[in-house]
Structures are given as structure tokens and as C-alpha cells.
C-alpha positions as CSV (number, residue, x, y, z in Angstrom):
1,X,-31.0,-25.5,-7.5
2,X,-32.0,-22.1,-6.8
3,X,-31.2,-21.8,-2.6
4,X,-27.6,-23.3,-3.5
5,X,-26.7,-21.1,-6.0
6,X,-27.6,-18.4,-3.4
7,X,-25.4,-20.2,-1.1
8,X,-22.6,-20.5,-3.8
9,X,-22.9,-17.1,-4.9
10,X,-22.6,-15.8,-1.1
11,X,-19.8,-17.7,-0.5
12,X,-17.6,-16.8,-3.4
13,X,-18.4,-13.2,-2.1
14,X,-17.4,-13.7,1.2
15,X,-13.7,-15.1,0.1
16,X,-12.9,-12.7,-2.1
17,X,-9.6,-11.7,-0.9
18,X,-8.5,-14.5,0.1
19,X,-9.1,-16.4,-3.6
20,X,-6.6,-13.5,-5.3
21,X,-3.4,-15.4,-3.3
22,X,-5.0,-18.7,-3.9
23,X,-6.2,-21.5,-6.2
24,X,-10.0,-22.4,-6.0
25,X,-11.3,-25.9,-6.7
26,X,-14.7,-26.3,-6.5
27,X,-15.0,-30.3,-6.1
28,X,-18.2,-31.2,-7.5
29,X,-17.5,-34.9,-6.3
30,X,-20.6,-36.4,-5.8
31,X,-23.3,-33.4,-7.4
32,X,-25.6,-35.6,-9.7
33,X,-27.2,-32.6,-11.1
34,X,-26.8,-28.8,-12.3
35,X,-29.7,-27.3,-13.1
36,X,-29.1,-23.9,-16.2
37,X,-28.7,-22.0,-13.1
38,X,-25.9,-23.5,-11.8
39,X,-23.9,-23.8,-14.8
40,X,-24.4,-20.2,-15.1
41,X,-23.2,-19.6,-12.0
42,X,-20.1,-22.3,-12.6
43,X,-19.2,-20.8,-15.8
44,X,-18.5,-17.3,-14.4
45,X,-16.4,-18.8,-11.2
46,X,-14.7,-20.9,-14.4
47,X,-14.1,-17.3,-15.8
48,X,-12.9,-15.8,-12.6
49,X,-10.2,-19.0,-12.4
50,X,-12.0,-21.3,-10.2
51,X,-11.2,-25.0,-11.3
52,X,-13.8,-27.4,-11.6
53,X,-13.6,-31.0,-10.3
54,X,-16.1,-33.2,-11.7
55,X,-16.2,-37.1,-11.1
56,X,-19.7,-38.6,-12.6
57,X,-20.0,-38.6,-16.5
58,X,-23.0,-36.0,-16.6
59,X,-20.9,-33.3,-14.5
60,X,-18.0,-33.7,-16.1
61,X,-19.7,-33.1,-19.3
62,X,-21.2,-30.1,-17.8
63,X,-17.5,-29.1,-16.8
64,X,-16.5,-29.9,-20.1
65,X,-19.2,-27.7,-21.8
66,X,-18.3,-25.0,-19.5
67,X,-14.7,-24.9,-20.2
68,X,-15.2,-25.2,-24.0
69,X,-17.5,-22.5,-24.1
70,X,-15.0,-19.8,-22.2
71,X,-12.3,-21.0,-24.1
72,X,-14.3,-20.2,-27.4
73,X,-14.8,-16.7,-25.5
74,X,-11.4,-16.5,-25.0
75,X,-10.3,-16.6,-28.9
């Protein structure tokens, strides 16, 4: 949803320098829904080298989707 992406999107900002010496997860334990916003905003952490945790069938289809889809960019 819109406010959380906001949030998201700040918060990747924010870390910036400390994500280039490290790994990012983003754990999406527990998220029932992504709205087209979202995976937007998921696919271009995905493309930056974020991983993406996804428990519940529908998000890790989402995941799924998302990591298809830049790997089909990637070719």
C-alpha cells in the first residue's frame, strides 16, 4: 500500500552505504498482500541485489514473478 512503499522507499535510501558491504533480505514473512505498487518497488530492490524472503504461497509467487522477470532482463 501506498504509505509503506513510502516507508520502504525511505528506508532503502537511508541505508545506502551500509547495503554496498552487506547482504539485504527483505523478509516478507507474514505480508498477505502486495499491491502493483509494491512489486514495483520489490522488483527494483531485487535489481539492486536485495533478496526476497517470501513464506505464504501468494508472496512467494509474487517473488517468484519478480525474479523471473529480472532474470528475463538479464539475458
Amino acid at each position: 500500500m501506498h504509505p509503506w512503499i513510502l516507508e520502504l522507499k525511505s528506508n532503502w535510501t537511508r541505508t545506502e552505504t551500509v547495503r554496498r558491504e552487506r547482504k539485504c533480505v527483505i523478509d516478507l514473512t507474514g505480508v498477505t498482500f502486495v499491491d502493483k505498487g509494491g512489486e514495483k518497488v520489490l522488483a527494483e530492490f531485487s535489481k539492486e541485489g536485495a533478496e526476497l524472503i517470501a513464506t505464504g504461497m501468494y508472496i512467494r509467487h509474487v517473488v517468484h514473478d519478480i525474479e523471473r522477470k529480472k532474470s528475463n532482463r538479464q539475458m
